[in-house]
ZAMARGU-4260 file (C-alpha; in steps of 0.2 Angstrom, whole numbers, plus 5000, padded with zeros to 4 digits):
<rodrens>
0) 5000/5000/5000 | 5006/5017/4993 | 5010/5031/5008 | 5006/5048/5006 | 5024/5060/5009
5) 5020/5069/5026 | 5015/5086/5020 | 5027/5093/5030 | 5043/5083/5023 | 5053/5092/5012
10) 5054/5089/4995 | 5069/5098/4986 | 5067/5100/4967 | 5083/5096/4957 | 5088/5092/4940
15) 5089/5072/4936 | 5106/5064/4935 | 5110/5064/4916 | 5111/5046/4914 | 5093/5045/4923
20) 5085/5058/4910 | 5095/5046/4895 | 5087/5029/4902 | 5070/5039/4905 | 5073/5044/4887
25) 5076/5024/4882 | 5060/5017/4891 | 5051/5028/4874 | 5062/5026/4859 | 5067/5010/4864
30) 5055/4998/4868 | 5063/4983/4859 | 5075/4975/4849 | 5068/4981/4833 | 5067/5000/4840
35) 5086/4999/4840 | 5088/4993/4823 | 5075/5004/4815 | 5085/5019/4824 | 5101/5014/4820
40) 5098/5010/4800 | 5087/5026/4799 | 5104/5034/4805 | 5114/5025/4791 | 5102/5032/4778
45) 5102/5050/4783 | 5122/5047/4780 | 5121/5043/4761 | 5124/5024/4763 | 5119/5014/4749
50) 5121/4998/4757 | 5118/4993/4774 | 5120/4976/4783 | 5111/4971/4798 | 5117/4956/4810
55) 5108/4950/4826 | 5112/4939/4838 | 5100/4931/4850 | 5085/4940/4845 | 5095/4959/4847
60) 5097/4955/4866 | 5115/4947/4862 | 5119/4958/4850 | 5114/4972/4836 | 5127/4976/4823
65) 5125/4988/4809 | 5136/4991/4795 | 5136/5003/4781 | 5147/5013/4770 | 5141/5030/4773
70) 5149/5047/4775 | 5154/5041/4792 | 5156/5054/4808 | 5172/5064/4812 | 5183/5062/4827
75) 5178/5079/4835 | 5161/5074/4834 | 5157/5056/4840 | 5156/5061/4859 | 5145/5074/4853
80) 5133/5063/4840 | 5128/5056/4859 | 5123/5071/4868 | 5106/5071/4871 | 5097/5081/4859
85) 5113/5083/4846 | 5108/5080/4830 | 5113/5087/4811 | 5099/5084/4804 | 5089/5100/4807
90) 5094/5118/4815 | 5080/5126/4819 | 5061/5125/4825 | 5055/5129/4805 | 5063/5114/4800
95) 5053/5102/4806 | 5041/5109/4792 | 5052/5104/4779 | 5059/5089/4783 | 5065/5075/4775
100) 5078/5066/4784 | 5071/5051/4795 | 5081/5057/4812 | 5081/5076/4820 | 5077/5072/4839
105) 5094/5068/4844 | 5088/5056/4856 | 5091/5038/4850 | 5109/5037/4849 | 5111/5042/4871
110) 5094/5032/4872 | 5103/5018/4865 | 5121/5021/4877 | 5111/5022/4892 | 5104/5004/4893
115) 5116/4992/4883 | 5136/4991/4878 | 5139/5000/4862 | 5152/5002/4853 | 5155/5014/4838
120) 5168/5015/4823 | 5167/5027/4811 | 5177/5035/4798 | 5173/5048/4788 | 5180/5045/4768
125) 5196/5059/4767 | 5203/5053/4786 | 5218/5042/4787 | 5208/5030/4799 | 5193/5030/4810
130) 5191/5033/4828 | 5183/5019/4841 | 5170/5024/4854 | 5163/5015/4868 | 5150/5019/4880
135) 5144/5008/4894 | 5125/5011/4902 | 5128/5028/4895 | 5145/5028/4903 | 5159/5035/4890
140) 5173/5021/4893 | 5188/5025/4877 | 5188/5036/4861 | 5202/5031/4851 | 5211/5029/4833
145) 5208/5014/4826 | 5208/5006/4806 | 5192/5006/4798 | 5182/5006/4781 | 5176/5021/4776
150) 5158/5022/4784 | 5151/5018/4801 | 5149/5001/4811 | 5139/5003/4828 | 5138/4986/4839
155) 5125/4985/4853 | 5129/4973/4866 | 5117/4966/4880 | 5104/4977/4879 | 5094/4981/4893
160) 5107/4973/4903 | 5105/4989/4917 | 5086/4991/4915 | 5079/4972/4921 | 5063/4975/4920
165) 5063/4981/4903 | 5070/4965/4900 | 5059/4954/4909 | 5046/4961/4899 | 5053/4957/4883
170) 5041/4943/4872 | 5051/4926/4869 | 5064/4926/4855 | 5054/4921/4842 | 5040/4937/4842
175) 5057/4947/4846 | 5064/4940/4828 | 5047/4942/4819 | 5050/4961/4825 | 5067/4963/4819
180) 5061/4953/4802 | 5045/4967/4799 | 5057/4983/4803 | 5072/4976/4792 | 5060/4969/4779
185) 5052/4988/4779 | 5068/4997/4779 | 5073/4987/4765 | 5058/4991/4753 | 5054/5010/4759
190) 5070/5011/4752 | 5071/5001/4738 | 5086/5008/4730 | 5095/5003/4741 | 5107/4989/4745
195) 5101/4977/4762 | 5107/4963/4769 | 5099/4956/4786 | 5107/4940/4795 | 5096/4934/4810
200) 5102/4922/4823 | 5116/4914/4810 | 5103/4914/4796 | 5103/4924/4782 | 5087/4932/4780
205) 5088/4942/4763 | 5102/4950/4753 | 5096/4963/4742 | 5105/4972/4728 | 5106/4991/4724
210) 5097/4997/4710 | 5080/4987/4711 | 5063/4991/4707 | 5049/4994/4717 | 5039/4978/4712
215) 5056/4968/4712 | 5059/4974/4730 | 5040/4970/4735 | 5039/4953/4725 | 5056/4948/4730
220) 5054/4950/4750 | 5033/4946/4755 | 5029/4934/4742 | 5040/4927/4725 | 5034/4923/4711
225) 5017/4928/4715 | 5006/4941/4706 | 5005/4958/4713 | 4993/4973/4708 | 5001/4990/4703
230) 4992/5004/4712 | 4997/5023/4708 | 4987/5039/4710 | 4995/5059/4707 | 4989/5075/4710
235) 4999/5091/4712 | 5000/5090/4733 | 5000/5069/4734 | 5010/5054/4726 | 5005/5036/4728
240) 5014/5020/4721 | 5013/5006/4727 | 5011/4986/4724 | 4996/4975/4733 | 4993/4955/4734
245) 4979/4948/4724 | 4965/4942/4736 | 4972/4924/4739 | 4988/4930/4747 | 4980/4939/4760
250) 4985/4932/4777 | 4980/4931/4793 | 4987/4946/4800 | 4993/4963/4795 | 5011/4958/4795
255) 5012/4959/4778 | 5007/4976/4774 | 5019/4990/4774 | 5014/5009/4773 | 5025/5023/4770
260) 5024/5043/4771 | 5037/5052/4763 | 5049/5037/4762 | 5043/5035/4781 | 5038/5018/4787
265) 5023/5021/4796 | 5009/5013/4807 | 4991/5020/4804 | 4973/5013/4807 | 4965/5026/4796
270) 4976/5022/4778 | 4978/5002/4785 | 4957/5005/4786 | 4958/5013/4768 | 4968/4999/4759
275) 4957/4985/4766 | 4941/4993/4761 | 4948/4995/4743 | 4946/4976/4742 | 4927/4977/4745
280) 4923/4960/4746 | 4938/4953/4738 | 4942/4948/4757 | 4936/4936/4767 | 4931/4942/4786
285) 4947/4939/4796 | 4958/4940/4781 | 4972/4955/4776 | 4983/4959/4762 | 4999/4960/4757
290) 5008/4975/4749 | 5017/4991/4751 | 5009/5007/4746 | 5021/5021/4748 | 5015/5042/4749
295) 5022/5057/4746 | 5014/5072/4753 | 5018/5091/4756 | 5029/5089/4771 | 5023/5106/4777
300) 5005/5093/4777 | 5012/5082/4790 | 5018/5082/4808 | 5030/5067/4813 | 5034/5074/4828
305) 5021/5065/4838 | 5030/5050/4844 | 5048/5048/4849 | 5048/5033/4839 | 5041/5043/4825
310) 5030/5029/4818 | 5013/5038/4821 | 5009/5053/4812 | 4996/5066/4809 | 4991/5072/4790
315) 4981/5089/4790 | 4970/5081/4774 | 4970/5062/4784 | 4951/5061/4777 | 4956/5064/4761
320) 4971/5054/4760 | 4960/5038/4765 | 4950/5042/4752 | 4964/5041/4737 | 4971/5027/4746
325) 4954/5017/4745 | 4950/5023/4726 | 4968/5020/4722 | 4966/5000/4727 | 4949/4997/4723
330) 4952/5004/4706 | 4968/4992/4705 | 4959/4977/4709 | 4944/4982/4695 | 4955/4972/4682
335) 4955/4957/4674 | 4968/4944/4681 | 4965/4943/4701 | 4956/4926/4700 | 4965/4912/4710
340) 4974/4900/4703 | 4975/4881/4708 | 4993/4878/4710 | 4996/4859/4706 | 5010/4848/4713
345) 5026/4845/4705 | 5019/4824/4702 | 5035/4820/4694 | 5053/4824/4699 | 5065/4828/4686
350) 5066/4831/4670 | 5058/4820/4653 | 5063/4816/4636 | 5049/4819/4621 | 5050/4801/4618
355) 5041/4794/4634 | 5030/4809/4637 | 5014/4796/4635 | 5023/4783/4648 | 5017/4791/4667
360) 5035/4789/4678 | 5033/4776/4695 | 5029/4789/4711 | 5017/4801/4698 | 5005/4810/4710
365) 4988/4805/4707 | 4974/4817/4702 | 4967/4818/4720 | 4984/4820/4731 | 4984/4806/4744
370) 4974/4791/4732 | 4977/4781/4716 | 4972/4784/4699 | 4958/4769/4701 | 4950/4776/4717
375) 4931/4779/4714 | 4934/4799/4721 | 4945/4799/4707 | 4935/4789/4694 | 4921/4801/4696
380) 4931/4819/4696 | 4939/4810/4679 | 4921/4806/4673 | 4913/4823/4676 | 4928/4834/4669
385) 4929/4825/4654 | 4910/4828/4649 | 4906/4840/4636 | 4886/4841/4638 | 4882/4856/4626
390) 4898/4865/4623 | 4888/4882/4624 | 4897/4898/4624 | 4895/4908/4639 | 4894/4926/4633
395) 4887/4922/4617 | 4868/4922/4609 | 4859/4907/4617 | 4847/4900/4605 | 4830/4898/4610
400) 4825/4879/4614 | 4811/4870/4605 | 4795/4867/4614 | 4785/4877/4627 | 4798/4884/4636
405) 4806/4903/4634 | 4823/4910/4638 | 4835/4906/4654 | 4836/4922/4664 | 4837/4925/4682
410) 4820/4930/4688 | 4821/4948/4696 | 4806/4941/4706 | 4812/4926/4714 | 4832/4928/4709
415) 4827/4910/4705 | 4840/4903/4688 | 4824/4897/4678 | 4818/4891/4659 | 4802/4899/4655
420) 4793/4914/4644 | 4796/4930/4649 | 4797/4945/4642 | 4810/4954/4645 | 4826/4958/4633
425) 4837/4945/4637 | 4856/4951/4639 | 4869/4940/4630 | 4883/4954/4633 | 4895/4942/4639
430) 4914/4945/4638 | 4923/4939/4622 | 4931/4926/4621 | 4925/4906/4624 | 4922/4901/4639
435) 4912/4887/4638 | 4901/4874/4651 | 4911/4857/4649 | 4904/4849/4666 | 4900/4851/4685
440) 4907/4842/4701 | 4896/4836/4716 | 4882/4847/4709 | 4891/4863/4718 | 4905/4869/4704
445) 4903/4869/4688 | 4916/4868/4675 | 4920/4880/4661 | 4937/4880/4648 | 4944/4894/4640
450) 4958/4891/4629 | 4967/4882/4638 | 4963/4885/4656 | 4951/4878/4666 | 4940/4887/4677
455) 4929/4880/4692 | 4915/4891/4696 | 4906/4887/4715 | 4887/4890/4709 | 4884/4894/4727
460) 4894/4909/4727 | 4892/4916/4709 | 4872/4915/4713 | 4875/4925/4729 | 4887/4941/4721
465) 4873/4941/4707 | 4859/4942/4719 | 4867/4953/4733 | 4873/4967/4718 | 4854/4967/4711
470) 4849/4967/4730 | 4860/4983/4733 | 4853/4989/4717 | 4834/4986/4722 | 4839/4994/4741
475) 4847/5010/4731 | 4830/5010/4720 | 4821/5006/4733 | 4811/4994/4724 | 4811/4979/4732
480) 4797/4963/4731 | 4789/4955/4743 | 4781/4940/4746 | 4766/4942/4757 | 4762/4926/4769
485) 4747/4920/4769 | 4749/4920/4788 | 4759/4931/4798 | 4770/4922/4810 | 4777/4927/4827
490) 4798/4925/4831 | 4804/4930/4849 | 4822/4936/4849 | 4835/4938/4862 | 4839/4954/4868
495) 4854/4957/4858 | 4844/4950/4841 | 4830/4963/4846 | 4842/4978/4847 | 4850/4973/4830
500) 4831/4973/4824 | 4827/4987/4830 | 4842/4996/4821 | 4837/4989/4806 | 4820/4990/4806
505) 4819/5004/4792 | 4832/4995/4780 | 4823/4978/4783 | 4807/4985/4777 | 4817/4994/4761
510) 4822/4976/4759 | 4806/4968/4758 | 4801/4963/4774 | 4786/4967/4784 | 4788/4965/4803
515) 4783/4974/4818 | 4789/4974/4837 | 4773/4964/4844 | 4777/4964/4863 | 4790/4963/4873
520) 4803/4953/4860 | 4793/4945/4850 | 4792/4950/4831 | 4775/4950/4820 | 4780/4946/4801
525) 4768/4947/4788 | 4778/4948/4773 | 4798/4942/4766 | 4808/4948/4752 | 4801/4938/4735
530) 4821/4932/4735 | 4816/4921/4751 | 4798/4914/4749 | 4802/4899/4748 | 4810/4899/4764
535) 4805/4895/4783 | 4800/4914/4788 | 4802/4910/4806 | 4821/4900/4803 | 4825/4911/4791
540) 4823/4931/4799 | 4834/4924/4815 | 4847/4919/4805 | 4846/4934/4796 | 4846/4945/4813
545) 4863/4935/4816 | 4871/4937/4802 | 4867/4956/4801 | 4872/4958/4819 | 4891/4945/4815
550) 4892/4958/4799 | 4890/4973/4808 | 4902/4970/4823 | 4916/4964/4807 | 4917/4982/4802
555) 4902/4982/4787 | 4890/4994/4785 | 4871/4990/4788 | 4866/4991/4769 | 4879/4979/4765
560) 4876/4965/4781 | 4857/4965/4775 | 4861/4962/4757 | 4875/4950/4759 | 4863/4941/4772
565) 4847/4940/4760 | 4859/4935/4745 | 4866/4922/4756 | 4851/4912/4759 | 4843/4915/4744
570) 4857/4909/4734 | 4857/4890/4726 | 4866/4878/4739 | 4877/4863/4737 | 4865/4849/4728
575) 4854/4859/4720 | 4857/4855/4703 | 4856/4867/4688 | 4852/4863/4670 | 4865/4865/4656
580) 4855/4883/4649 | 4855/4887/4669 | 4873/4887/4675 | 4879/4896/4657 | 4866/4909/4661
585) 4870/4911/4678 | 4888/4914/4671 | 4882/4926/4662 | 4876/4936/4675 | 4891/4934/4685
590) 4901/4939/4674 | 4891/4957/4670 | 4895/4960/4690 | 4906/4975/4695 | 4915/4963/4706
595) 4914/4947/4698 | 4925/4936/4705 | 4921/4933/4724 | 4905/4931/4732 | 4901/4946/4747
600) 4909/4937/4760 | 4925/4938/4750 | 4926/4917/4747 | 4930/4916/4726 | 4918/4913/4714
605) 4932/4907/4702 | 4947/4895/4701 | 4958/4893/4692 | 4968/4880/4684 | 4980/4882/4669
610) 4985/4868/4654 | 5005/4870/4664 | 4996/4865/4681 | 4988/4850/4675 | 5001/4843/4666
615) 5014/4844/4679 | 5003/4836/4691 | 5001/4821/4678 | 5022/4822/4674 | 5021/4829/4657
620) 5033/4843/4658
</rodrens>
């Protein structure tokens, strides 16, 4: 229990022992490991290095060593450079509205001192050698001459060995690393030009050349070999450029996105917020993507002197920098080419003359990984994706059928996929180019070629991004059918499914329904959206309550959770079967979407599966 000073003790007020303020200083800028590293390359950028080398030991707690070949730091001025507040980077209060280095507090280097064993050398390129300096717990122990490559070398030894609660606090070795890994991997792309190396508890993390690209430098270090989106956006005050994952890279964390503000490497909720949304539904819930997205604004627009860390900062036009970020990606992503691809095994190993490319080698995969050729699972997939029903051309004219029955169309009644007359224009403006309907599996995706590739549509979740756009387009109209019961029915909800009603009682009614507080909890419906008639009313408007309130707490707006919900349970399930005219019409319709391929909970509506695929898992490459 904490005891009040008697009031009338006396407290004298003195300045704080120099290495106290220092380790005061420490317990902000660094916090970690990785806060050492990010201060110490940052350094080495603001001297001109074009190559820097990072090598840990131990997590950073052993050892932090930087290397690069900078303009180095004169003799008169090393005990200097750790002087608390001494920094070359800016000279006056004005500055810091113009500022373009990454350093200008003059805090880290004493910060650093003050709670580990470090050790500098530094020679600056016209000197004869360089100098040596060593501080201990912020202690200066020698300064002397000592042989050196032009440039700096700083080694920080046992950090936090003076501080032990600091260090008791630190997160095991492995979240310690994974920090180190995200600061390094970002110091290495914001600058891109640049050379890095980074060697992590005797591994050898990356090794990265000068002279790279922004796309090589993105590609190279989050995902190789995979395809990544060009985003870019210019006005007279903003820049942006940047690269982002298709949807089915996106990971389970934001680990893998990396945002910059004037070459700055940055953390912010509002332009993280921005690039998500840009993938609409692209995303499954729980799912984030991968990318860099770097910003160059007005630096008289921005304040970086928030943090002593100087990874928060504030934008005067933060609205407006959301915005572009978000218009930026979601007009990236409105492109052809972001559908996911099936990536087959490698079935055979090594290499095969033309000769035997008919004779399968001994140890070849099978088409289902795990089970021969001859199993039934595999008999049957073999069966169906070799059947060519009609060979109908998604996208062009369908010609009528004989007999009583009318064009395929979706009816904009029901959203039921039917055969019958109508009278409505049909609309065969389809994509060019032939796709066409070769087969379905399990009687949930059907199976479609172009050219060479073939594509596997779910008809679960095509059905549902064609009915939840046409719902969003009825809510916007305002037009929506319902379907009268013939008897109203009564649902009591839980308090938290009431209050979700409640909020959307208004948006319910705009959607079709018809239902009314009738005491206490319990809900009077008289009428469902025509999408759902054929449904259990009772079963159906809980679930609906649920999904809504699941939507809603997931970040998506009202208008949104009610039509991804109705399309959802409106939309033809797993087993229901669809005639030939059926599934290429409902192609159709999937493919005049604005967002095409993936259904609103972000789950794809497309895969892919290239000719190259198929032949390396059957050993014909």
């Amino acid at each position: 229990m904490a005891v009040s000073p008697d009031k009338h003790t006396k407290r004298w007020i003195r300045p704080l022992p120099k290495q106290v303020i220092n380790k005061i200083a420490a317990g902000e800028v660094v916090e970690r490991p990785a806060s050492v590293v990010k201060e110490l390359v940052e350094n080495s950028i603001d001297a001109g290095s074009d190559r820097i080398d990072i090598i840990i030991e131990k997590s950073g707690t052993k050892l932090i060593k930087i290397v690069d070949n900078g303009a180095g730091i004169e003799k008169d001025q090393m005990e200097i450079a750790f002087a608390r507040h001494a920094t070359s980077k800016i000279s006056s209060f004005q500055d810091l509205d113009n500022l373009h280095s990454y350093g200008f507090r003059g805090e880290a280097l004493p910060s650093i001192a003050s709670v580990s064993r470090l050790r500098m050398v530094s020679r600056v390129a016209d000197a004869d050698s360089g100098y040596e300096i060593i501080f201990e717990g912020g202690v200066l122990k020698s300064l002397k001459p000592i042989a050196a490559a032009p440039g700096t070398v700083i080694e920080v030894e046992n950090l936090f060995f003076n501080t032990p609660a600091r260090r008791k606090f630190l997160k095991s070795e492995s979240t310690e690393s994974r920090h180190i890994s995200r600061i390094a991997t970002a110091m290495a792309i914001g600058r891109f030009d640049l050379a890095f190396s980074l060697n992590l508890n005797s591994r050898s993390i990356f090794s990265l050349p000068t002279g790279s690209s922004l796309r090589e430098r993105v590609s190279g270090i989050l995902a190789p070999n995979k395809k990544f989106v060009s985003v870019s956006f210019q006005s007279d005050k903003t820049t942006l450029e940047g690269f982002i994952g298709v949807p089915e890279l996106a990971q389970n964390n934001r680990y893998g996105l990396y945002l910059f503000i004037n070459n700055r490497f940055i953390y912010s909720a509002t332009f993280s917020h921005a690039l998500k949304a840009g993938y609409e539904e692209l995303l499954p819930g729980g799912k984030f993507p991968i990318g860099t997205l770097l910003l160059t604004v007005d630096p008289a627009e921005i304040d970086v002197n928030v943090h002593p860390t100087k990874t928060e900062v504030r934008l005067s036009n933060e609205r407006e920098i959301h915005d572009i970020i978000f218009r930026a990606v979601r007009d990236a992503l409105r492109q052809d080419g972001i559908i996911p691809s099936f990536r087959a095994g490698h079935g055979f190993a090594g290499s095969r003359s033309s000769g035997d490319a008919s004779r399968p080698r001994p140890g070849a995969s099978s088409v289902i990984p795990g089970i021969g050729v001859n199993h039934p699972a595999n008999t049957e997939f073999l069966s169906q994706l070799y059947r060519h029903p009609d060979n109908i051309e998604i996208g062009q004219p369908i010609a009528e059928p004989s007999g009583e029955h009318g064009t395929v169309r979706v009816d904009t009644h029901t959203g039921e996929i039917i055969e019958g007359p109508t009278t409505e224009p049909a609309d065969h403006t389809g994509p060019s180019g032939g796709f066409r309907l070769v087969g379905r599996f399990a009687d949930l995706y059907l199976l479609l070629q172009s050219g060479e590739d073939l594509y596997i549509v779910d008809q679960h979740t095509a059905h549902e991004r064609v009915l939840y756009e046409q719902t969003l387009e009825r809510v916007d109209r305002q037009s929506a059918d319902s379907q009268q019961l013939l008897f109203p029915v009564q649902i009591e909800l839980s308090p938290v499914q009431f209050a979700v009603f409640e909020d959307s009682t208004e948006l319910l009614t705009i959607c079709g329904f018809s239902a009314a507080a009738f005491g206490g909890r319990t809900v009077n419906i008289n009428a469902v959206p025509a999408l759902l008639s054929k449904k259990s009313p009772e079963r159906l408007f809980g679930k609906i309550i649920d999904d809504i309130a699941s939507l809603r707490k997931a970040g998506l707006d009202l208008k949104k959770a009610v039509a991804q919900s109705i399309a959802c349970r409106a939309a033809v399930m797993s087993g229901d079967r669809l005639t030939d005219r059926e599934a290429t019409h409902l192609l159709d319709c999937l493919l005049q979407c604005d967002n095409k391929y993936s259904c609103p909970h972000g789950r794809p509506t497309f895969i892919k599966i290239t000719r190259q695929d198929l032949d390396r898992q059957f050993g014909r490459e």
